[in-house]
DRENDOGU-142385 format. One record per residue (C-alpha): residue in one letter; z, x, y. Coordinates in nm, 2 decimals, decimal comma. Each point is the difference from the previous one (the first is absolute). Example, Ala and Ser with C-alpha at 12.3 -4.5 7.8 and 13.67 -1.06 7.14 Angstrom:
{res=A up=0,78 east=1,23 north=-0,45}
{res=S up=-0,07 east=0,14 north=0,34}
//
This chain:
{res=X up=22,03 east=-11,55 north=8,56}
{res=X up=-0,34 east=0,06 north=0,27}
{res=X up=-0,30 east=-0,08 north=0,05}
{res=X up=-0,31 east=0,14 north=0,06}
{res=X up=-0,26 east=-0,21 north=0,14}
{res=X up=-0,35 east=0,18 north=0,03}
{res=X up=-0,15 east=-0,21 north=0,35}
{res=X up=-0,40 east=-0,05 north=0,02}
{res=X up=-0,14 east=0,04 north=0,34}
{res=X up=-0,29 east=0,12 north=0,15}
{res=X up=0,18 east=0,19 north=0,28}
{res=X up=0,00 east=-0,26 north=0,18}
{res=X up=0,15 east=-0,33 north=-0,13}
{res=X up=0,25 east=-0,08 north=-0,32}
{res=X up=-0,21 east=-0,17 north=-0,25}
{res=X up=0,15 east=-0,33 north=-0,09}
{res=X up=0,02 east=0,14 north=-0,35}
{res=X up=0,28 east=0,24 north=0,04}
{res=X up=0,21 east=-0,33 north=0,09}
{res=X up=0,00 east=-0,16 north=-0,31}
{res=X up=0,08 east=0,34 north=-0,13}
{res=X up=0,31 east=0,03 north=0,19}
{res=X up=0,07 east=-0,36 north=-0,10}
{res=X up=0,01 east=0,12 north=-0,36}
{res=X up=0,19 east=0,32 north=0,09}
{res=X up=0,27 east=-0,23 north=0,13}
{res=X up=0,00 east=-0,20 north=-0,32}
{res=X up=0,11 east=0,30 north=-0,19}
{res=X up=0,27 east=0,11 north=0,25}
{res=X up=0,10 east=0,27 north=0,18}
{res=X up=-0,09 east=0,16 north=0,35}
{res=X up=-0,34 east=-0,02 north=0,01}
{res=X up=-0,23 east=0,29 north=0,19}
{res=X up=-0,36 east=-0,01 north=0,12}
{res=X up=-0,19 east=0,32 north=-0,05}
{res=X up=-0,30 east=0,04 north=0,32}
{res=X up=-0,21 east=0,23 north=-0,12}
{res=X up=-0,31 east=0,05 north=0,27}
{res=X up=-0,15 east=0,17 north=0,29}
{res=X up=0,08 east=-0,14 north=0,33}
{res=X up=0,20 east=-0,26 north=-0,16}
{res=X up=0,29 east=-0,07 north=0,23}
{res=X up=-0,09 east=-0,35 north=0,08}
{res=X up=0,06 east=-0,06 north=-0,41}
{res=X up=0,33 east=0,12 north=0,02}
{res=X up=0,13 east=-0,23 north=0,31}
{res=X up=-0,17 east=-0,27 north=-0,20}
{res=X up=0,14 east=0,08 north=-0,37}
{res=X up=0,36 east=0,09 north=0,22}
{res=X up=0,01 east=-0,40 north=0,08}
{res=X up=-0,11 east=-0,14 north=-0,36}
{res=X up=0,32 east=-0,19 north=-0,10}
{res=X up=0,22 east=0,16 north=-0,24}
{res=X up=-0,11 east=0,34 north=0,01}
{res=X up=0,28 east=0,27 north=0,08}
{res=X up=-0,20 east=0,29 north=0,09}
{res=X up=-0,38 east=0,14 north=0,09}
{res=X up=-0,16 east=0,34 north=-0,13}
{res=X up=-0,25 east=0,13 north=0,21}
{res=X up=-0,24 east=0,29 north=-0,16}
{res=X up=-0,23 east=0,03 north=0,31}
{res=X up=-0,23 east=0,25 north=-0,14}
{res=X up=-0,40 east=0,07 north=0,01}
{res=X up=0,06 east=0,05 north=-0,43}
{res=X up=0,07 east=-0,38 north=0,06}
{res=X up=-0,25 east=-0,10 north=0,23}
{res=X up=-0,22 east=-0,17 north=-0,25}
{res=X up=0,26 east=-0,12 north=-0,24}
{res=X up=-0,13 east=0,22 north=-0,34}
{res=X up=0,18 east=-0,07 north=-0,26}
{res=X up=0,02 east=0,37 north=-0,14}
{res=X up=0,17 east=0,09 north=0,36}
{res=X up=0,20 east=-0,30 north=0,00}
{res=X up=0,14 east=0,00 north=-0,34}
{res=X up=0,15 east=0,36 north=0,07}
{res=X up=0,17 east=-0,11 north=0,25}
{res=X up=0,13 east=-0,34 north=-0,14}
{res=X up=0,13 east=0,19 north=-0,31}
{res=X up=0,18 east=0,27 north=0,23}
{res=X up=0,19 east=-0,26 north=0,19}
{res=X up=0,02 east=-0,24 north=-0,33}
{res=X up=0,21 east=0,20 north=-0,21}
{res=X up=0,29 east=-0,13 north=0,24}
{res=X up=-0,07 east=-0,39 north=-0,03}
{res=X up=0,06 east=-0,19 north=-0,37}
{res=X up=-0,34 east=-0,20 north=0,10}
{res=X up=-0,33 east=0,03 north=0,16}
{res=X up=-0,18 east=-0,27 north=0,09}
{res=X up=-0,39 east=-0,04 north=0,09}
{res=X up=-0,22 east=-0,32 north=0,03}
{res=X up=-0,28 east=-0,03 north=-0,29}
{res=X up=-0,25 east=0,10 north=0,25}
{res=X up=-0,27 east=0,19 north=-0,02}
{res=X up=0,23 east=0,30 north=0,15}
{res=X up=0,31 east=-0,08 north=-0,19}
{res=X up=-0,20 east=-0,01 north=-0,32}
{res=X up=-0,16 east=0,33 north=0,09}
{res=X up=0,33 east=0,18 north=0,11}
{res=X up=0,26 east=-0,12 north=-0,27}
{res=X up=-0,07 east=0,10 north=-0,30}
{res=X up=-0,04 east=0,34 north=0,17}
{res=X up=0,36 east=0,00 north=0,11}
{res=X up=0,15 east=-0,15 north=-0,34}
{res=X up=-0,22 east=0,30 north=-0,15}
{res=X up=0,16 east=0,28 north=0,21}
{res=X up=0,30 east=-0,18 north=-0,12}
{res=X up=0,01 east=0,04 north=-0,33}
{res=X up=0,07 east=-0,41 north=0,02}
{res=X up=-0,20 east=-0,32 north=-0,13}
{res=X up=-0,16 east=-0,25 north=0,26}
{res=X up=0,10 east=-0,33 north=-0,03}
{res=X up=-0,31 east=-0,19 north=0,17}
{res=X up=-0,10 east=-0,31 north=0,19}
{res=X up=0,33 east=-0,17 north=-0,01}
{res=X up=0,00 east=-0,39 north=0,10}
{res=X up=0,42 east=-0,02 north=-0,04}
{res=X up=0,32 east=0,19 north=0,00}
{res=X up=0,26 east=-0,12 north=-0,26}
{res=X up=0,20 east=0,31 north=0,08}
{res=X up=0,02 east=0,39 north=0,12}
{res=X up=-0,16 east=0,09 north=-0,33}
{res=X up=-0,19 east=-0,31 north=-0,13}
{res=X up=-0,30 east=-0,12 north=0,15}
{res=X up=-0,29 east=-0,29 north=-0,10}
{res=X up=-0,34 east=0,08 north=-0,01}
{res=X up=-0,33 east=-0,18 north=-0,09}
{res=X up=-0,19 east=0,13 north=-0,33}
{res=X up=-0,29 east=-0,16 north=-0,15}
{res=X up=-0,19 east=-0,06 north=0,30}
{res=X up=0,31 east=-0,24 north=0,11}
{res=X up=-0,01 east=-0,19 north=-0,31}
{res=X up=0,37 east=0,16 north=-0,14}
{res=X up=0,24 east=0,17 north=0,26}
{res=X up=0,24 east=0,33 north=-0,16}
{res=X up=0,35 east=0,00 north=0,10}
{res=X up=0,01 east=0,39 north=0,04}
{res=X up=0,33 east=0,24 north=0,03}
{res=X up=0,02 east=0,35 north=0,09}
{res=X up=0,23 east=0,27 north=-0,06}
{res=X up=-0,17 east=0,23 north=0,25}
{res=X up=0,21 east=0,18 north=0,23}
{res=X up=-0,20 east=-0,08 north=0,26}
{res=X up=-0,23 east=-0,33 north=-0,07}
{res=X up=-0,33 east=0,02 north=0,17}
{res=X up=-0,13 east=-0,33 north=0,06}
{res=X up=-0,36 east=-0,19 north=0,13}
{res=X up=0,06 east=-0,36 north=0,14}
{res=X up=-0,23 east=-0,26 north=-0,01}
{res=X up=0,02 east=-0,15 north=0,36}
{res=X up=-0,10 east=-0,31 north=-0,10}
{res=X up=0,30 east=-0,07 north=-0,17}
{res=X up=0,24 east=0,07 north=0,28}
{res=X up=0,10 east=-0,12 north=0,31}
{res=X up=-0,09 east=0,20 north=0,29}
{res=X up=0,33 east=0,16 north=0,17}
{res=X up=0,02 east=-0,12 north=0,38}
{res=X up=-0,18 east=0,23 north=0,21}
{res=X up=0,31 east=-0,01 north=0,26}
{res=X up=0,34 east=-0,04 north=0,02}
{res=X up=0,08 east=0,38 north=-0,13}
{res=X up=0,11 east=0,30 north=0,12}
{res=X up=-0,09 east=0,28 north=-0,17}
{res=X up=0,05 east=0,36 north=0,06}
{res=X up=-0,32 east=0,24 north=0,04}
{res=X up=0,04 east=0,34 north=-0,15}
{res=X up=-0,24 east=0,28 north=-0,03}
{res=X up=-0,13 east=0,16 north=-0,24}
{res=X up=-0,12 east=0,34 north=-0,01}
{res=X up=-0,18 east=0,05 north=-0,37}
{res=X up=-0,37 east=0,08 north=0,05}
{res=X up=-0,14 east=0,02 north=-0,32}
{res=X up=-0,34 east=0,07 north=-0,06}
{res=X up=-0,15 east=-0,01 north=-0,39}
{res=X up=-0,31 east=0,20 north=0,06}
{res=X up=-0,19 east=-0,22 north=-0,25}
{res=X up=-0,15 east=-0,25 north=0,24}
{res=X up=-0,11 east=-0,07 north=0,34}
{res=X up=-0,11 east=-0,28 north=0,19}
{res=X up=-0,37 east=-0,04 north=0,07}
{res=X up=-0,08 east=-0,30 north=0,17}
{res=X up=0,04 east=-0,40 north=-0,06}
{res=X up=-0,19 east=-0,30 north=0,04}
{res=X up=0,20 east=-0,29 north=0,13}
{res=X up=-0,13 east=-0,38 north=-0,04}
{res=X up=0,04 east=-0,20 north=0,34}
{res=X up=0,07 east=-0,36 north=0,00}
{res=X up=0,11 east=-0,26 north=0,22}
{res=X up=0,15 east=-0,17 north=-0,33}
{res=X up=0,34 east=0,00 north=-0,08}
{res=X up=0,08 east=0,36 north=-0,23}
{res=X up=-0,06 east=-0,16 north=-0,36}
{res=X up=0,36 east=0,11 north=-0,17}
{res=X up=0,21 east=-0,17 north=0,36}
{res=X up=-0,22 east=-0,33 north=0,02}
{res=X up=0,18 east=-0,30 north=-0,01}
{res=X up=-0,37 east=-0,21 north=-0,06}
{res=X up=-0,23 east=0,20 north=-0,30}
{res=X up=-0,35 east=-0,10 north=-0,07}
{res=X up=-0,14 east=0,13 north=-0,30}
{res=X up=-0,38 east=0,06 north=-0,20}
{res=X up=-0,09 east=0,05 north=-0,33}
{res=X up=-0,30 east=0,03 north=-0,25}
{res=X up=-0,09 east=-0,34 north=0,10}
{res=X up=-0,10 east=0,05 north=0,34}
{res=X up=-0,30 east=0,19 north=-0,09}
{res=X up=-0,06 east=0,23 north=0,22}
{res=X up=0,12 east=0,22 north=0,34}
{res=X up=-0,14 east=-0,21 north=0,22}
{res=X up=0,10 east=-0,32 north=-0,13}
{res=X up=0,38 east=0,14 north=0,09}
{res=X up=-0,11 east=-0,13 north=0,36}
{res=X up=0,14 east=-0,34 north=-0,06}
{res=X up=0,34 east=0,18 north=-0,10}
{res=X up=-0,03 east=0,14 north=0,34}
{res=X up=-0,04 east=-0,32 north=0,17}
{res=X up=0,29 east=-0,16 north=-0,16}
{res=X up=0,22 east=0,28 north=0,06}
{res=X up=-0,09 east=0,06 north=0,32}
{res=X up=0,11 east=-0,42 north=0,10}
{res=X up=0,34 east=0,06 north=-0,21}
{res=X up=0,08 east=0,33 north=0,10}
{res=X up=-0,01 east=0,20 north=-0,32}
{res=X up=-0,09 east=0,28 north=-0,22}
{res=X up=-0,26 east=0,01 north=-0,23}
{res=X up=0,01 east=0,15 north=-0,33}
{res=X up=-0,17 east=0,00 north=-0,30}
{res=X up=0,02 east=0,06 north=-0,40}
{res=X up=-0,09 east=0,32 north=-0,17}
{res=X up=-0,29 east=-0,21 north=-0,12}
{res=X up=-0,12 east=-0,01 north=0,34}
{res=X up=0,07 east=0,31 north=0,10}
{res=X up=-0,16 east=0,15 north=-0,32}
{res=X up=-0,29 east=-0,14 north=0,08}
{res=X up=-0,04 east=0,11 north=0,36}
{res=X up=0,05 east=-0,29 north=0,17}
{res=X up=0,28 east=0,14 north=0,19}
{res=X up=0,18 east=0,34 north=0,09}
{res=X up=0,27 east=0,04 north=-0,24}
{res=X up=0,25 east=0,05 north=0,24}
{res=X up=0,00 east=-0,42 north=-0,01}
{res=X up=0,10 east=0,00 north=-0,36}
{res=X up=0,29 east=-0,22 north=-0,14}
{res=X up=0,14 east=0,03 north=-0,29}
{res=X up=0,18 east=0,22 north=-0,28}
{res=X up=-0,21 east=0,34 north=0,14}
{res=X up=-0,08 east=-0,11 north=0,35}
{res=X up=0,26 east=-0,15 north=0,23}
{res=X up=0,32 east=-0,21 north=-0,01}
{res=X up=-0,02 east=-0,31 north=0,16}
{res=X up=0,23 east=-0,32 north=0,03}
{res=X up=-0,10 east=-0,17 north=0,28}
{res=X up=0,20 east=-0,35 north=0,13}
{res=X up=-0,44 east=-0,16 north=-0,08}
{res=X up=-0,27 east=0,17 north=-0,24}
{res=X up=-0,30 east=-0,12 north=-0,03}
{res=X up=-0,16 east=0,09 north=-0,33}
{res=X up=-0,41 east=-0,04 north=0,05}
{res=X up=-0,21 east=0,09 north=-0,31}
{res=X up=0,29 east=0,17 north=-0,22}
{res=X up=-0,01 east=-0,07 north=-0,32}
{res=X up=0,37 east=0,15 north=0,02}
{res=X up=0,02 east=0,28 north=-0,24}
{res=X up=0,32 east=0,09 north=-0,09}
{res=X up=-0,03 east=0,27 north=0,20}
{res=X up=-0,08 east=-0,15 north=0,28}
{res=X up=0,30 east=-0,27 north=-0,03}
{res=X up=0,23 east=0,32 north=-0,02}
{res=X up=-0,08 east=0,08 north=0,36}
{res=X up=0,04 east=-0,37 north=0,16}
{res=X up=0,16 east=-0,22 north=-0,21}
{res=X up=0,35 east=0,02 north=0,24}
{res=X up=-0,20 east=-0,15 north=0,24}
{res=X up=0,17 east=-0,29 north=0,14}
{res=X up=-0,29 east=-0,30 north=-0,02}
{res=X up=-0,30 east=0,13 north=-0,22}
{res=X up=-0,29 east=-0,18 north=0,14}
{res=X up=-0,31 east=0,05 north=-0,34}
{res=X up=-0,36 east=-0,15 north=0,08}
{res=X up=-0,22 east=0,11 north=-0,32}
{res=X up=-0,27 east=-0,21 north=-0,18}
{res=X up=0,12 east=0,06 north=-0,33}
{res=X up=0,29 east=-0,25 north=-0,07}
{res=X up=0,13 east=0,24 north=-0,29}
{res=X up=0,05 east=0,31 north=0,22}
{res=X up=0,33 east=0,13 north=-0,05}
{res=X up=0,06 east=0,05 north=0,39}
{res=X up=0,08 east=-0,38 north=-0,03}
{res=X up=0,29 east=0,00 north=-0,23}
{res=X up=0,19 east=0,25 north=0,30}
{res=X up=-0,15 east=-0,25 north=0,33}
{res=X up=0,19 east=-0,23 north=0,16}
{res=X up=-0,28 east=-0,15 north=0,12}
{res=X up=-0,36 east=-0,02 north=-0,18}
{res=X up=-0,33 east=-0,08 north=0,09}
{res=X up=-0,33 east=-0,04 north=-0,30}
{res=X up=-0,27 east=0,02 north=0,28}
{res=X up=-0,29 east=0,24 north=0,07}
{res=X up=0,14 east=0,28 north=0,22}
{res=X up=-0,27 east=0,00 north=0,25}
{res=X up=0,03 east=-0,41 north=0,08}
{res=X up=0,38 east=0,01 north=-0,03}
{res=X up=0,07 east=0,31 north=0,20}
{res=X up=-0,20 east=-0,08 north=0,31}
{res=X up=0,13 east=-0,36 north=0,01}
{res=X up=0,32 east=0,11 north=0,01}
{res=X up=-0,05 east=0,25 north=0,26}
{res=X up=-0,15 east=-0,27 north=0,24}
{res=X up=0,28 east=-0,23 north=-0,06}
{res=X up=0,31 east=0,30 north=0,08}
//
């Protein structure tokens, strides 16, 4: 039984993502390979090549991979995947975009988001918005998977030795081509990785009000996010979002401000370690998932707490 593990980079640097991956691949079994699909993306492959527990790299240094589109990269993935009895992608935004592409050239279902691995064939997965979890097996000859990192441990970035192969598939779809990107810049912690997660809703009225967020991120060194609520609203960019359509999060501290918690919302945080909730309305459902709760007026309790951190 192998592997495949589809690695997210940005030529550059392994996102911490593909390490829960390969922590799930592991769980299943097998020899377990990293695909590096990229351009210029040696410095990937040295650093998947050392990710405990993986057995070998695949390197598809290519300009059709430069950019990472899915309709390239699932062409390729299903070329080299009709070797491997599962491939493996995080519940990103790329894995989500790339997957089903491959389990479609495949003739094969997806089996998506898993949080657990009973066995090779029988997976867990959350339903409902979190509130039921499916116990799902496959009969797929090859079982194309999307892990939810947050479930995982992340594989040790050392301590392997993998070997680096090349591969020489260039394939180009025709049907889309990279135009240009917009790419928010932050001296914050990335949102998904934090290990501290400040979050707005509906509550705090407005863009600006987010400040204080800011300020009490800034002295704990976190994220900030937000609910759809807020994002909705245009209070903030919704690459901030947390929740069931927006981003994954479980953070070891998150620190609900102004969300009502929608069960939406709770579908995207509620692994969190220690849910802080501060919310005026002492029937909010974001209470009955908090550790800690706080009935107070948002913009007396936030910047009181801020001055004493």
């Amino acid at each position: 039984m192998s592997i495949l593990v589809l690695a997210e980079h940005d030529n550059a640097s392994l996102n911490a993502a593909t390490l829960a991956v390969v922590s799930a691949a592991k769980a299943i079994g097998g020899d377990v390979d990293v695909l590096v699909a990229g351009e210029g993306c040696g410095a990937v492959a040295e650093q998947a090549a050392q990710v405990d527990g993986v057995s070998k790299v695949l390197v598809a240094d290519n300009a059709a991979y430069g950019h990472q589109l899915a309709e390239n990269l699932s062409l390729l993935i299903t070329e080299l995947g009709k070797g491997y009895s599962h491939i493996l992608a995080a519940a990103s935004t790329t894995g989500k975009n790339v997957l089903p592409r491959v389990a479609a050239l495949l003739d094969v279902d997806q089996i998506s988001d898993i949080i657990a691995v009973e066995s090779a064939d029988t997976f867990k997965r959350p339903i409902y918005a979190g509130n039921a979890i499916a116990t799902v097996q496959s009969s797929a000859p090859v079982k194309v998977i999307t892990v939810r990192g947050t479930a995982f441990d992340k594989a040790a970035e050392t301590g392997g030795s993998a070997s680096v192969e090349q591969v020489g598939a260039a394939h180009d779809a025709g049907t889309s081509a990279f135009v240009g990107e917009e790419l928010a810049k932050s001296d914050r912690p990335e949102l998904a990785a934090a290990g501290i997660v400040v979050s707005g809703g509906r509550g705090m009225g407005n863009g600006e009000n987010f400040e204080i967020l800011y300020s009490l991120a800034d002295k704990l060194g976190a994220a900030v996010g937000a609910s759809r609520a807020a994002v909705d609203a245009g209070f903030v960019p919704n690459d901030m979002q947390v929740g069931q359509t927006g981003k994954i999060v479980a953070p070891e501290l998150y620190v609900a401000v102004g969300i009502s918690g929608a069960i939406q919302h709770l579908a995207g945080m509620k692994e969190s370690k220690i849910i802080v909730a501060i919310n005026k309305d002492e029937e909010a459902p974001i209470f009955q998932v908090a550790d800690y709760g706080l009935v107070a007026d948002l913009f007396e309790a936030v910047p009181e707490l801020t001055g004493k951190v």
